[in-house]
N, C-alpha and C positions, 0 to 999 in steps of 0.2 A: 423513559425510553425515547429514541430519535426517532423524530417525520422521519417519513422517506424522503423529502424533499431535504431535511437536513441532512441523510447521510447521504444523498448526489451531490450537495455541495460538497459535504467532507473531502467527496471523493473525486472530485474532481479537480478539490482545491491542491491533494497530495499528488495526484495525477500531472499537476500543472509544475509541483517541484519536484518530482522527477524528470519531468522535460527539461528543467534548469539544471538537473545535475546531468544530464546526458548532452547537453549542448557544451558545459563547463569541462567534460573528459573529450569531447570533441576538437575543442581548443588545447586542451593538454595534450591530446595524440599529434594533432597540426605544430604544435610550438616544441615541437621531438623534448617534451618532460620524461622527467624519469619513468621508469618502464613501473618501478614501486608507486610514485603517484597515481598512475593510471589505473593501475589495480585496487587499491585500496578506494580509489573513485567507483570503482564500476563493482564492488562490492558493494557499499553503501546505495549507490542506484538499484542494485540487487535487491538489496533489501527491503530497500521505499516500494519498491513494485511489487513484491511479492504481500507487505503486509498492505497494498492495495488489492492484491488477488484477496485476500484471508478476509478481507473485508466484506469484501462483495459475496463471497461465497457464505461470509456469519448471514447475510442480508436473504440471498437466496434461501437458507435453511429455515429463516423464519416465514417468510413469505410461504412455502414449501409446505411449510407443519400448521398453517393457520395462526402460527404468531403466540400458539400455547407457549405461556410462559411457565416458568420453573426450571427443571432440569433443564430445557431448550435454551432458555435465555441463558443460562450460565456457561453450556458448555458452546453457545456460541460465541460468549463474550470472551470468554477463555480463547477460544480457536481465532479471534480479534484481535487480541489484547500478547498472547504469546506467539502466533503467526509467520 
């Protein structure tokens, strides 16, 4: 099972490429890119951020229930992992 200190790094390291992909549709929007590029960019940013949301909330639920493992661990890891 992760530190906590390991999943802040995790999550701040996915945190930090999402910044790269939202600075990289930034440049696509300034450089008049296809309207197709731009969307399929800020989908995939979508996603990077939301399976950073799913993250922090597996984190919270453990924190939350005292870290009892079993059923918690899996269907957090689940709620992680498919996000």
């Amino acid at each position: 099972m992760q530190t906590d200190e390991a999943r802040r790094r995790a999550l701040a390291a996915r945190l930090k490429r999402v910044e790269g992909q939202v600075r990289g549709i930034q440049k696509l929007v300034a450089g008049s890119d296809d309207c197709e590029k731009v969307a399929q960019q800020l989908a995939a940013a979508r996603k990077a951020l939301d399976r950073a949301f799913f993250e922090a909330i597996a984190c919270m639920m453990e924190q939350e229930l005292g870290g009892e493992l079993g059923a918690l661990e899996r269907y957090t890891r689940l709620l992680a992992k498919y996000g």
